[in-house]
N, C-alpha and C positions, 0 to 999 in steps of 0.2 A: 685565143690566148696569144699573148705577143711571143716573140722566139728572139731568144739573145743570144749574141757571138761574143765566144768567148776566145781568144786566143789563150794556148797553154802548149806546153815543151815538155812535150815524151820522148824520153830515151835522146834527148840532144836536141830533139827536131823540133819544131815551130807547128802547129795546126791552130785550124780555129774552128771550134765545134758549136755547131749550132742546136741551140737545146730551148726549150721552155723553161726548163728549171733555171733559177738563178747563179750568177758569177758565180758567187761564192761556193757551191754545190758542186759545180762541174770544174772549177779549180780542186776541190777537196778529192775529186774524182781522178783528175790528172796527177796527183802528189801521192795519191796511193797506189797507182802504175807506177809509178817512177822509183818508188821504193820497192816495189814486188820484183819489176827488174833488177834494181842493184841487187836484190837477195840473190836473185836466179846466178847474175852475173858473178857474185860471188863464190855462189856453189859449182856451178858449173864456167868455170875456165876458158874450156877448149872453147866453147860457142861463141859465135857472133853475137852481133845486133838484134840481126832478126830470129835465131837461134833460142836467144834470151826472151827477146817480145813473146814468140810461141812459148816458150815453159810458162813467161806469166801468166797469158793467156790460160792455158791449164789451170794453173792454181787458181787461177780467179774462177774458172771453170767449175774446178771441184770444189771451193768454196761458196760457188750458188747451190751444186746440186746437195751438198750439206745442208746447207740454208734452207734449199726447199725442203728438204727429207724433213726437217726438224719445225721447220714449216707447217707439212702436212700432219706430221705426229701432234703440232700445235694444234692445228685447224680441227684433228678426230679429238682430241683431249676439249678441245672448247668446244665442240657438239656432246660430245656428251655429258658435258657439264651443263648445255643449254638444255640437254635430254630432260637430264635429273632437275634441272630448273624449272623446266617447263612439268614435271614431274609434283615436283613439289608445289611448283604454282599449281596445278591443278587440285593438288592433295591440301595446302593452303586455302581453294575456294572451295573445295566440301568440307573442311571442315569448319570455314564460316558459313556456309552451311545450316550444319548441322549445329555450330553456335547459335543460328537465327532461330532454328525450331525449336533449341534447347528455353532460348528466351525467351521465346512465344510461351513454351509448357509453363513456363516456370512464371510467367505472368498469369496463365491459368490457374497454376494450381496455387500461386499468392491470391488472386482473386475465391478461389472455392475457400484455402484460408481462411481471408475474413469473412466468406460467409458463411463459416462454419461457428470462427468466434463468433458472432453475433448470434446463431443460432443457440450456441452453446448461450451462449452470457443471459440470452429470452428463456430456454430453459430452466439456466441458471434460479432467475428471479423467479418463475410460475412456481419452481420445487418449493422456493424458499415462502412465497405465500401459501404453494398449497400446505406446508411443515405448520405455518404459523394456524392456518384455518384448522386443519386436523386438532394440534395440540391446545385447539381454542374445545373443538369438538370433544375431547377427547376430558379434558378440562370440567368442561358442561356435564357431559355425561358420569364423571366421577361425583360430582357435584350433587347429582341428580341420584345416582344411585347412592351416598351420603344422605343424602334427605330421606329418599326412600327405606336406606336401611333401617335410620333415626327413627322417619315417623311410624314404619312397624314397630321397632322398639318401643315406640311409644304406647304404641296401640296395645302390642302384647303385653306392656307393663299396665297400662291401665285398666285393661279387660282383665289381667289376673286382679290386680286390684277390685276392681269390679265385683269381680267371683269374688275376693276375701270379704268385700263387704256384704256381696246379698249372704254370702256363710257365715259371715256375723251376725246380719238382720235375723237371719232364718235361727238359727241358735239363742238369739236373744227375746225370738218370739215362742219358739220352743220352750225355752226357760220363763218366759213370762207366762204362757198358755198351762207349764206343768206348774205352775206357781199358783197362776189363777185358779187350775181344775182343781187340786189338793184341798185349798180351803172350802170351797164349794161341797165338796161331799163330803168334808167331816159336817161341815152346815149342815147339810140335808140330812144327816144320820143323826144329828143332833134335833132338828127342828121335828123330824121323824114320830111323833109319840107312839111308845105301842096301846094299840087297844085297852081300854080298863073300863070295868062298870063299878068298882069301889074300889075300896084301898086307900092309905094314908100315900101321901107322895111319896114319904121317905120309903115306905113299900114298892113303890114304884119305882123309886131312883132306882132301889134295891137291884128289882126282878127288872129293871131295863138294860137289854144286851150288852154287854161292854165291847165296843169295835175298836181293834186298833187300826191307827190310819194306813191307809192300803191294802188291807186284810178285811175280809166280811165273815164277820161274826157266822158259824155254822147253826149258834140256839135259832136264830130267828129264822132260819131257812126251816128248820126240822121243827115237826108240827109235835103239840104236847099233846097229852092223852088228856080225857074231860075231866078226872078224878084230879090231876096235876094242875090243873086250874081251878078248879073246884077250893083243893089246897090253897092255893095262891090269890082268892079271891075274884079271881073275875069270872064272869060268866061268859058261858058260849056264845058264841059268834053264830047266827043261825044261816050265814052266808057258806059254811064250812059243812058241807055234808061227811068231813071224816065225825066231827061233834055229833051230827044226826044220827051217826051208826053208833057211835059208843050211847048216845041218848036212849035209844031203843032197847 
């Protein structure tokens, strides 16, 4: 670095100081000696030149070691602001971090999400056809036990039926059989002649049993004595051994 002479006039005198720093710098430099003097020189009277240089000297003195004090107090206050910076920086990258993991989770559990809805939404529709197949089943089977019910009902109605009519057949053959047997045996008690070896018919009509229908005559069962026919005109029967005993 180049070094420049500056010539400047402290406290009356002429010097020329040799500095890196530029003119204008080390002028600024010489103008505030020059006043720090006149201060000194003012305050203090009694003193000389170099009486006065020394005091400023001082003041300039304790205005660095101020400078520094306030300096270092800077220097620990901006350490431990870089503490807490570097602090925070650190506390700043866990917690992006734990942002990154947060966002990885949460991409997983977006992902298990939608494979959750889609699982759901396949459930969804199996419920919904198996609801439709059941109530199709369910359907059928009502259907079927309808039918079922109906065609026993049918069945029970037409088997009683059934029965009413063979108990009508049966009744009407009943009724036709005691209709038919009735005529038949007053026939045959009529077609019936009793025995006779003479006698006029209307004799016979006479002395022929009277039966009412349904009832049998007790004369013809009860045997008459030979004398009683005897009376009545006919002759014994010689197949009748009761006639043979009274004959004797």
């Amino acid at each position: 670095m180049k070094n420049n002479k500056v010539a400047v006039y402290v406290g009356g005198r002429r010097f020329i100081l040799v500095s890196s720093e530029s003119e204008e710098y080390v002028k600024n430099i010489a103008k505030r000696v020059n006043e720090k003097i006149g201060l000194v020189t003012k305050s203090y009277t009694q003193l000389d030149a170099r009486g006065c240089a020394i005091m400023a000297a001082l003041d300039f003195a304790d205005d660095e070691q101020k400078a520094l004090g306030k300096k270092a107090e800077l220097v620990h206050q901006a350490d431990k602001i870089l503490k807490q910076a570097d602090k925070q920086s650190k506390q700043i990258i866990e917690l992006k971090k734990q942002n990154a993991e947060l966002d990885k989770k949460y991409d997983e559990l977006l992902e298990q999400f939608q494979d959750l809805k889609k699982k759901n939404s396949n459930l969804t529709a199996q419920y919904n056809e198996l609801k439709k197949f059941l109530d199709k089943q369910v359907g059928l089977s009502s259907s079927a036990e309808n039918a079922q019910k109906n065609s026993a009902e049918k069945n029970s109605a037409e088997k009683i039926e059934d029965g009413n009519n063979q108990n009508a057949q049966a009744a009407e053959k009943q009724k036709s059989a005691e209709k038919s047997s009735k005529p038949a045996r007053s026939d045959n008690n009529r077609k019936k002649p009793a025995p006779k070896i003479s006698g006029s018919k209307k004799s016979a009509e006479k002395t022929a049993p009277q039966q009412s229908e349904g009832k049998i005559d007790e004369s013809i069962i009860k045997p008459e004595s030979a004398a009683d026919i005897m009376r009545k005109g006919y002759m014994p029967l010689r197949q009748y051994s009761l006639f043979d005993d009274e004959n004797k």
